[in-house]
Residue, then its C-alpha position, 0 to 999 in steps of 0.5 A: x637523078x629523079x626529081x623529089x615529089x612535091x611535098x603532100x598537104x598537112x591532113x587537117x586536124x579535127x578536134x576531138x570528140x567529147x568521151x562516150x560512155x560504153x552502152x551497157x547490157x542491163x537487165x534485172x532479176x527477179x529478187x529485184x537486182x539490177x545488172x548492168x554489164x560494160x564490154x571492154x574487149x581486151x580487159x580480161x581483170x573483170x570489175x564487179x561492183x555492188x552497190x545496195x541502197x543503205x543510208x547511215x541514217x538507218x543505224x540504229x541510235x546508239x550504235x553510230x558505226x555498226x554499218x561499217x562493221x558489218x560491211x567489214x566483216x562480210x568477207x570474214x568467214x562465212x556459214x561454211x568456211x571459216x575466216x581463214x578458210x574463206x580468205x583461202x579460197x580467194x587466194x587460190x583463184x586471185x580473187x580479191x573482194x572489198x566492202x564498204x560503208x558510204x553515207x548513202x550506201x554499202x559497196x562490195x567490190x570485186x576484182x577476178x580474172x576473167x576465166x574465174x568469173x563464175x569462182x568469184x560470183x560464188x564467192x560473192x553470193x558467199x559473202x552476201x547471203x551466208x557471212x558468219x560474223x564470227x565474235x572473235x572477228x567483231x572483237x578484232x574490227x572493234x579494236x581496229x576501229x578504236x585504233x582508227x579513231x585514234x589516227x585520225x585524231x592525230x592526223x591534221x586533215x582527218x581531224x579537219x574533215x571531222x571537226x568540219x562535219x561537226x561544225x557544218x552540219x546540225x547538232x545532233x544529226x548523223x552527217x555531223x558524226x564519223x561514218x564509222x562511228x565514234x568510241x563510244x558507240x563502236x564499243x556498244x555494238x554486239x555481234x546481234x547488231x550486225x546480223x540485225x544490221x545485215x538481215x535488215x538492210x542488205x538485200x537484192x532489191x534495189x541493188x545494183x550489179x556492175x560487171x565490167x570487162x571482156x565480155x566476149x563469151x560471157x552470158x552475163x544475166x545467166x551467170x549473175x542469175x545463177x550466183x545472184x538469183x537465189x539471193x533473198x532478204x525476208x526481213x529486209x526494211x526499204x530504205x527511207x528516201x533520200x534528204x538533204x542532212x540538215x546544216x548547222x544555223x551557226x555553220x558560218x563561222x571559224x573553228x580552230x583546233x588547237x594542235x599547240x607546237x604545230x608547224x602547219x596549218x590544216x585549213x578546211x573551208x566550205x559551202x552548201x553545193x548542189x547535187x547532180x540534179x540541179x535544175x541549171x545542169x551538173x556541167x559547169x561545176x568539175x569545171x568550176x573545182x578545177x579552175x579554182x582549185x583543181x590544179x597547180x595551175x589553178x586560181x588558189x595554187x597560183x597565190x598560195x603556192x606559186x607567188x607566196x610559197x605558203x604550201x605544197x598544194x590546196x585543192x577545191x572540190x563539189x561533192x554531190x550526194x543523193x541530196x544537196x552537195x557540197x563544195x569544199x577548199x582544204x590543205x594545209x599551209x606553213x604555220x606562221x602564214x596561216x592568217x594571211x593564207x586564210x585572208x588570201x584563200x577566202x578572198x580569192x574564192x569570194x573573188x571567184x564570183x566576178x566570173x571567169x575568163x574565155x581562156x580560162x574557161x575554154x582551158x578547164x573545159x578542154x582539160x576535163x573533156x579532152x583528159x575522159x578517155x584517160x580516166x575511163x581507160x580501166x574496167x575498175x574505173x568504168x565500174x566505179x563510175x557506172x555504181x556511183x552514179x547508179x546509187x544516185x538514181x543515173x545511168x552512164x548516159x549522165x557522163x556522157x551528156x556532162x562530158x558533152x556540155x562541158x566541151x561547150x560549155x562558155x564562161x556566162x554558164x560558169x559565172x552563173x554557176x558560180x555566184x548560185x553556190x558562193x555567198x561568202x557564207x563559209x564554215x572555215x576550221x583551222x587545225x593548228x597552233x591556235x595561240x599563234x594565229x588565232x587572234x589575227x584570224x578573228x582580225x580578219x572578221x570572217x565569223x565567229x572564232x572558236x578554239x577547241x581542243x584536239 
């Protein structure tokens, strides 16, 4: 019997690298588009993302809305095809084709397969250079809009998050009314006002294209050129730069909407954060969101749910825009705990001020970090990324960098970080059973308490 080979040594296990953001190809056309192509071999679904710079504040007055639905109907038949017609051709090739209206920006995302890039890319110019805005579609995405309205008043969270804008931002100013309008201005749009809407603000120039996939075969600026490069606005208005949206002087203060028989509470609770810009770099602050509420293992879960039982999940987030930021705590809780989950939330994220812990540091980085190839891990995800950060004035290399600083990163910078956003100056709003907790919530001396109706 032959004797048994020693045992080999256990290979030593390296770290892993942070997550590095493919390189694109990027070039420009002479209308003014930029493109930028990611090549993902083996991603044969391709993911176009456009993106055109058109802040909402352009809307006309009046007309608070008109974006949106023009951005809705841009797919809805066009100078050739009627809305039937053009919703046909996507069928026949699988092309499926959405658009959007940001606060900053209109999206047009499209999804093809891709031997049928080109097909797509038509389509795309189709809907770009040539929609019809047909009445009997405005009067359908008017109707579908009113209805919308009246959803998000019957939902909690979406009636948190108006009454939130309405509180936290300045009177009178755009960012503190609906993106897509309110009632009574959809119901004064004409078909006029989208096509002036369109023919102003929708152009090549200052856009940017996002093509993400195998790109094996593809000459990607010679097919965007042919779809694209003949896309024209001669009306076409820049838009203004960039401003913060202005902040109520009274923003400090609870609002509590009052939803009466209500079993839960909806708890919004937020502060001015900064952009992707800050001087002190963007790094610390997905780590800060998600030790503090980022998780069930978070700071907030840990009381609120883990210990007491108060809800099923409340979650922290910094939102960056163009200018300013800001960072926001929301969920909902049991009705009859709701005072004392407002207490325990507000102290916990004041509490967050005295800093954090090394493992509690090293294991927010490392999760962030280490969990990047994951998110990046689909064409649709890449693209998504590189037109967000495009519509900010970033490359992709900003990921890149972020994800790198936030593997080093140590709890000094995060603490620092922290205590520049947090100065327990909160908009708080509350949608519930006003009479049954809003007295305890003026106990507790956070600002002044105002009850409006739903």
């Amino acid at each position: 019997m032959s004797a048994v080979p020693p045992a080999l040594p256990r290979p030593p296990v390296q770290p892993a690298e942070p997550y590095v953001f493919p390189v694109p190809q990027v070039g420009r056309l002479a209308n003014g588009l930029t493109v930028a192509a990611y090549d993902l071999p083996g991603q044969y679904v391709h993911s176009v993302r456009l993106g055109v710079p058109l802040p909402i504040v352009v809307e006309p007055e009046g007309l608070d809305g008109v974006g949106t639905l023009m951005a809705r109907m841009l797919d809805e038949g066009t100078d050739r095809h009627t809305s039937e017609q053009f919703a046909r051709l996507m069928e026949r090739r699988g092309v499926a084709i959405g658009a959007a209206m940001g606060e900053a920006a209109l999206s047009v995302d499209v999804d093809v397969a891709k031997p049928n890039l080109d097909y797509a890319l038509d389509l795309l110019r189709q809907v770009l250079v040539e929609p019809a805005f047909p009445p009997v579609e405005l009067e359908r995405q008017v109707r579908q809009r009113l209805a919308e309205i009246d959803q998000d008043r019957s939902v909690a969270a979406q009636r948190a998050a108006l009454e939130f804008a309405a509180t936290y931002y300045a009177p009178g100013s755009r960012a503190c009314r609906p993106t897509a309008g309110t009632a009574e201005s959809v119901r004064s749009i004409g078909r006029a006002d989208v096509v002036g809407m369109h023919a102003r603000h929708v152009a090549p120039d200052g856009a940017t294209l996002v093509l993400a996939g195998d790109l094996d075969g593809v000459e990607v600026l010679e097919q965007v050129g042919a779809a694209l490069g003949g896309w024209a606005a001669p009306e076409h208005r820049p838009p203004p730069e960039p401003a913060p949206a202005p902040l109520a002087p009274d923003r400090a203060r609870v609002v509590v909407v009052d939803r009466p028989g209500s079993v839960q509470t909806e708890i919004v609770v937020g502060c001015p954060a900064p952009n992707r810009r800050v001087a002190t770099g963007w790094a610390p602050y997905p780590v800060l969101a998600f030790l503090v509420g980022g998780s069930p293992n978070a700071r907030v879960d840990a009381v609120l749910r883990e210990q007491k039982g108060y809800t099923y999940g409340i979650r922290s987030v910094f939102r960056p825009k163009r200018s300013g930021g800001v960072f926001v705590t929301s969920g909902s809780v049991r009705a009859d705990t709701t005072v004392e989950s407002v207490r325990l939330l507000l102290d916990l994220l004041d509490g967050a001020r005295d800093g954090f812990s090394p493992e509690e540091t090293r294991g927010g980085a490392d999760y962030i970090s280490l969990t990047a190839p994951g998110r990046y891990a689909t064409a649709d995800a890449i693209a998504d990324e590189a037109l967000g950060l495009a519509l900010d004035g970033l490359s992709t290399d900003f990921t890149t960098r972020t994800l790198r600083e936030i593997a080093a990163i140590d709890p000094a910078r995060l603490d620092a970080a922290y205590r520049d956003v947090v100065d327990s100056s909160w908009t708080v709003v509350l949608v519930g059973d006003a009479a049954s907790f809003a007295d305890g919530v003026r106990g507790l001396r956070r600002g002044e308490v105002t009850v409006v109706p739903n």
